[in-house]
Kinemage of the C-alpha trace (Angstrom):
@kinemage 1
@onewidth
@group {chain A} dominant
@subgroup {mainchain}
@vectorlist {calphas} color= white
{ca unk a 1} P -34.961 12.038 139.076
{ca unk a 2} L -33.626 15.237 137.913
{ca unk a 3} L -35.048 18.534 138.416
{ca unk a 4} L -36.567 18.806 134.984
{ca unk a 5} L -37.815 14.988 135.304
{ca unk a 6} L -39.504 15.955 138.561
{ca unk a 7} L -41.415 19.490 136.731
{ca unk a 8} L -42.522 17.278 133.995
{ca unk a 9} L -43.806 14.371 136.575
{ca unk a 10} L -45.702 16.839 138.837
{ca unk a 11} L -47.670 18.619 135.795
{ca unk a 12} L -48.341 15.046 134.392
{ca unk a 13} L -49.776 14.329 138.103
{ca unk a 14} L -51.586 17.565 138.199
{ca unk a 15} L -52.749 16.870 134.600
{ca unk a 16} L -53.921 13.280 135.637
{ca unk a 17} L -55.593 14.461 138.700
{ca unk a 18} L -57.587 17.045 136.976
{ca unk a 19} L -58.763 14.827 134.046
{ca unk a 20} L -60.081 12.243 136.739
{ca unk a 21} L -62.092 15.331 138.139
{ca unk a 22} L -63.712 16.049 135.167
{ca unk a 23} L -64.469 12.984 134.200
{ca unk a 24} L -65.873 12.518 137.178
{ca unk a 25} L -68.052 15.772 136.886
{ca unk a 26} L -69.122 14.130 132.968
{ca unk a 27} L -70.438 10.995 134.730
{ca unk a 28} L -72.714 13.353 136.866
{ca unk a 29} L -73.712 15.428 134.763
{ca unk a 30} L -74.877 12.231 132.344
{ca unk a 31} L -76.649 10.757 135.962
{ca unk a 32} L -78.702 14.194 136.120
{ca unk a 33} L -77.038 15.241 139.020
{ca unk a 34} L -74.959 18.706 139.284
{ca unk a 35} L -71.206 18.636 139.993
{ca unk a 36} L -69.154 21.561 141.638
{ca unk a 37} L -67.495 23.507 138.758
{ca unk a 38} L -66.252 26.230 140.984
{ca unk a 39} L -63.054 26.789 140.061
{ca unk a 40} L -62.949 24.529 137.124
{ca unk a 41} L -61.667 27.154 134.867
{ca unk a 42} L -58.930 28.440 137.175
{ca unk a 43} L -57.614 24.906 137.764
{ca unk a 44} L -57.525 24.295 133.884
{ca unk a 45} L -56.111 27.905 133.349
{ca unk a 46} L -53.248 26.987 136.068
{ca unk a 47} L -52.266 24.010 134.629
{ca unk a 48} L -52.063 25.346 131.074
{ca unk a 49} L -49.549 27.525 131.891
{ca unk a 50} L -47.703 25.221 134.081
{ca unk a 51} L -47.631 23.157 131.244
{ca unk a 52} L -46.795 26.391 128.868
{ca unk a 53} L -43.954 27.211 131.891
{ca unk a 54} L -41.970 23.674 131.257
{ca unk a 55} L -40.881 25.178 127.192
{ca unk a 56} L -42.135 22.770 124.568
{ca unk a 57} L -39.472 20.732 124.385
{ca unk a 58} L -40.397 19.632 127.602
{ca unk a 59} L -44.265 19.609 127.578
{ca unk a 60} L -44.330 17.547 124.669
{ca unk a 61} L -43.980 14.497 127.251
{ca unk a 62} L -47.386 15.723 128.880
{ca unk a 63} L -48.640 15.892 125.285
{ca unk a 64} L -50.533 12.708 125.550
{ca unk a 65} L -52.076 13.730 128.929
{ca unk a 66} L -53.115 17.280 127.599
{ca unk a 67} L -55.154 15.335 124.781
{ca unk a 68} L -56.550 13.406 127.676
{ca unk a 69} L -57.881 16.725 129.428
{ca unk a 70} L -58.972 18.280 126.265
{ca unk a 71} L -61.225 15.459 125.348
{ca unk a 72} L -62.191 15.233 128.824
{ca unk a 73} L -63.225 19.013 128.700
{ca unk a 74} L -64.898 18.000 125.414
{ca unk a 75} L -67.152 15.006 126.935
{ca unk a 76} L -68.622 17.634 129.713
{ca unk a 77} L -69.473 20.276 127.614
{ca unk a 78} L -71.537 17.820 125.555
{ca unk a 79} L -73.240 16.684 128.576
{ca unk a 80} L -73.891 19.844 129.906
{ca unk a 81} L -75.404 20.910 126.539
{ca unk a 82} L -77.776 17.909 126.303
{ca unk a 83} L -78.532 18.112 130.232
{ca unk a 84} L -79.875 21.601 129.547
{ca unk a 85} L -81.242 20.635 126.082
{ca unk a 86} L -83.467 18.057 127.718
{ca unk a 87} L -84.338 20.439 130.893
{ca unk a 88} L -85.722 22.913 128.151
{ca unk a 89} L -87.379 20.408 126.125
{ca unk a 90} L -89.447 19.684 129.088
C-alpha cells in the first residue's frame, strides 16, 4: 500500500471504529441506560479534520463512512432527546 493508501485506510479505520462506538452508545441510550460521552466531541472533532487533512480528492473514499458517522451521530441525538423527553414526562 502506498503512503496515501495507508492515510486513507487508517481514517476509514478510525472512522469505522468511532461509528461502532456510537452506535453502541444509541443502543444504550434506547435500553435506558447512560453511556460515557466524555470525549465524544473531541474524538468526532479529531477525526473531522483528519479526514479534512487527507484534501478532498482523497477523503472522498471515506465519503461513504462519514455518512455512516453522521447518521450515527443523528440516531443518538434522537435517543437522547426522547430519553429525556420521557424522563420529563414522568
Amino acid at each position: 500500500m502506498t503512503e496515501t493508501a495507508d492515510e486513507v485506510q487508517e481514517v476509514e479505520t478510525r472512522l469505522k471504529e468511532l461509528t461502532g462506538y456510537v452506535s453502541q452508545c444509541s443502543s444504550r441510550v434506547t435500553k435506558g441506560e447512560v453511556p460515557d460521552l466524555n470525549g465524544l466531541d473531541r474524538n468526532v472533532a479529531e477525526a473531522c479534520a483528519s479526514a479534512e487533512a487527507l484534501g478532498s480528492e482523497k477523503a472522498r473514499a471515506i465519503a461513504p463512512q462519514m455518512e455512516k458517522l453522521i447518521a450515527e451521530l443523528d440516531k443518538l441525538a434522537i435517543a437522547i432527546k426522547e430519553q429525556q423527553d420521557n424522563l420529563t414526562e414522568e
